[in-house]
C-alpha positions in Angstrom: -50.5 -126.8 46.1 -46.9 -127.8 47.6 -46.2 -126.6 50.7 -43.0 -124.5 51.8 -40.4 -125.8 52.8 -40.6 -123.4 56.5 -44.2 -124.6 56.9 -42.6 -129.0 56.3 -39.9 -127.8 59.2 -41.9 -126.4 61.5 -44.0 -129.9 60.9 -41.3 -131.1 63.3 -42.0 -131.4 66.8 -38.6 -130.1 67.4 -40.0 -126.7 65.8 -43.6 -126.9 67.2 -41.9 -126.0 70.7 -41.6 -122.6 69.3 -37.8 -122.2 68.9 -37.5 -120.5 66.2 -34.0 -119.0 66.1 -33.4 -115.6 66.0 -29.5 -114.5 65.3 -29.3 -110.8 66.4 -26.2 -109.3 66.6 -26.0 -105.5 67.1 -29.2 -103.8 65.4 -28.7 -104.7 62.0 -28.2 -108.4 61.9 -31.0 -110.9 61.8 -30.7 -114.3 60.3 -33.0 -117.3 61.2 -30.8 -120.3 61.1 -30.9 -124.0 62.7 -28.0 -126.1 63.0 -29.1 -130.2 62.9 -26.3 -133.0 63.7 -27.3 -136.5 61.9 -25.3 -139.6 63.0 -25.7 -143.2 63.6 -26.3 -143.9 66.9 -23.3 -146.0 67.9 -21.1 -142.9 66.7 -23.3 -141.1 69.4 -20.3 -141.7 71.7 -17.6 -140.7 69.3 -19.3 -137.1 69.2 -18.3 -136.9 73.1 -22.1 -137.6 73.8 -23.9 -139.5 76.5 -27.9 -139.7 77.0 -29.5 -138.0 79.8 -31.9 -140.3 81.8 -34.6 -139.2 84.3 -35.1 -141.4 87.5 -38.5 -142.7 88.9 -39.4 -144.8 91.2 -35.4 -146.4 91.7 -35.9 -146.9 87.7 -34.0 -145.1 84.8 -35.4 -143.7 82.2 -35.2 -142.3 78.9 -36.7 -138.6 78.3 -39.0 -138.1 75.3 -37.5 -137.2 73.1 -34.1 -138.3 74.3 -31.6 -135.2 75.5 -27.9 -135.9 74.5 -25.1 -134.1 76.6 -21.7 -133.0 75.7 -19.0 -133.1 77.9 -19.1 -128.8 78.1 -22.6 -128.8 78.7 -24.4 -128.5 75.5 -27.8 -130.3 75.6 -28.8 -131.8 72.4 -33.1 -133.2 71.5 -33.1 -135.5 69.6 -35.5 -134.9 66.5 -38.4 -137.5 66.7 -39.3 -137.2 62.7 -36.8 -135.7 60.5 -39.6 -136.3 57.4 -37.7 -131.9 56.8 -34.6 -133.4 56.0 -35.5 -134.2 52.8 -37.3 -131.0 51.8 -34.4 -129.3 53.0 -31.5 -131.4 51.3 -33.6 -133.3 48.6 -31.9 -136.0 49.2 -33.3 -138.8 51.6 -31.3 -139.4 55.0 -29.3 -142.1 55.3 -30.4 -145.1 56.8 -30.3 -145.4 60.8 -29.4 -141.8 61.2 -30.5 -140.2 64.4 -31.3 -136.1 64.3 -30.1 -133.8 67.3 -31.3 -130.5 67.5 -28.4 -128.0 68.6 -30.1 -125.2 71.2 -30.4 -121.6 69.9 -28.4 -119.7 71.9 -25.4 -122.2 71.4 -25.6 -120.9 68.0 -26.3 -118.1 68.6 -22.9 -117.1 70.6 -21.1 -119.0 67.5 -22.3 -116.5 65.5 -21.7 -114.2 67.4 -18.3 -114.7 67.1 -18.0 -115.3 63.5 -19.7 -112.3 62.7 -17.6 -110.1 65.1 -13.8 -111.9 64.0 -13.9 -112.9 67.7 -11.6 -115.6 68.2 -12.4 -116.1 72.1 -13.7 -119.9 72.9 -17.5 -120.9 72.5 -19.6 -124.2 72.8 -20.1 -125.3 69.4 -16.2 -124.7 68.6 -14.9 -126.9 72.1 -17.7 -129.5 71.2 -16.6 -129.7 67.6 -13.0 -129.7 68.5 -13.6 -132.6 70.8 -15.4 -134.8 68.1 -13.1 -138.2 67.6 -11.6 -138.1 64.3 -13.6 -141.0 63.2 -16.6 -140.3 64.1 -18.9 -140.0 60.5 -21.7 -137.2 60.5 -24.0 -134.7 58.9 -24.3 -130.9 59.9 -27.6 -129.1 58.6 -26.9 -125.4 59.0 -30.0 -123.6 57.4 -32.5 -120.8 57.4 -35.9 -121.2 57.7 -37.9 -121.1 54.3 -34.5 -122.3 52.7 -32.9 -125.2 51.2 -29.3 -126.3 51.1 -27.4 -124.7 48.1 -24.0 -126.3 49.2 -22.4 -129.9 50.2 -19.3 -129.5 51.9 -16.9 -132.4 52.6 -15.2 -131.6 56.2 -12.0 -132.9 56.4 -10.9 -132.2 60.2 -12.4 -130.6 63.1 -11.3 -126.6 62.3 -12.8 -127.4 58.8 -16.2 -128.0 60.1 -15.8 -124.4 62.2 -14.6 -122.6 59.2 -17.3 -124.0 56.8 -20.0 -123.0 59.8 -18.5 -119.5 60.1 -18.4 -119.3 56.4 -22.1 -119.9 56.4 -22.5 -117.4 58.7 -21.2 -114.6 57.1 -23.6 -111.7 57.6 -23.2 -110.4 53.7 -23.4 -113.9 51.9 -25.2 -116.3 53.9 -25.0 -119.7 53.0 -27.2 -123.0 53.7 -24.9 -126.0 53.9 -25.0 -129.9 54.5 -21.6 -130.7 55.8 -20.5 -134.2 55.4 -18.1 -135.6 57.6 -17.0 -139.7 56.8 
């Protein structure tokens, strides 16, 4: 018997930390979504991203798994086994790709927004904004027990934020692979 698709994500030691993500805006709006960022390492920096090391002993250190900060703050994990992706996507990931795990409530307040038509800054929209135009990347935005029903090609930065708020939408929720190359 196959398993589900929410049982192979939650495989992931990203989701065995129990952070499972719980959109709820007002009292009749729940979705559970997670939003995944795939890129080759040496794009790392282009995404305005630097590694966060521990110190011990006069010796630097990476964390396990390895955190990834943006320059507002947001504090990416990287995903150790991304074996999901392809349950998800049913395709394989590229080659060399590294997973980052975006935080709930970054998300969250995205959402926020897009379901309420606020146009008042947030997180995700100032680090995508920020993103150097050549950077090349893949954006999982998905609910659990789902798989991606649409590929989107991103051409710019406020593409990317539309698609994600499109995806979003309380009344016709999507779950997207955005590709941006």
């Amino acid at each position: 018997m196959g398993r589900g698709i929410l049982e192979s994500c939650l495989d992931s030691p990203v989701y065995k930390q129990d952070r499972k993500l719980h959109l709820i805006q007002g009292e009749k709006w729940k979705m559970d979504y997670w939003l995944e960022l795939y890129v080759k390492p040496t794009d790392i920096p282009l995404l305005g991203l630097s590694e966060e090391y521990v110190y011990w002993a006069g010796d630097k250190h990476s964390r396990d798994p390895a955190i990834y900060v943006s320059a507002n703050g947001i504090r990416f994990e990287a995903i150790t086994d991304a074996a999901h992706f392809r349950a998800v996507t049913n395709m394989e990931l590229p080659k060399g790709q590294v997973g980052l795990f975006l935080p709930w409530e970054i998300l969250s307040a995205f959402a926020w927004q897009a379901y309420n038509g606020a146009d008042a800054d947030d997180l995700l929209s100032d680090f995508i904004l920020n993103i150097d135009k050549s950077a090349k990347y893949i954006i999982l935005l998905c609910r659990y027990d789902e798989t991606v029903t649409d590929v989107i090609r991103a051409g710019d930065a406020s593409d990317v934020i539309c698609a994600l708020k499109t995806a979003l939408d309380y009344n016709n929720p999507k779950d997207i692979m955005l590709i941006h190359d």
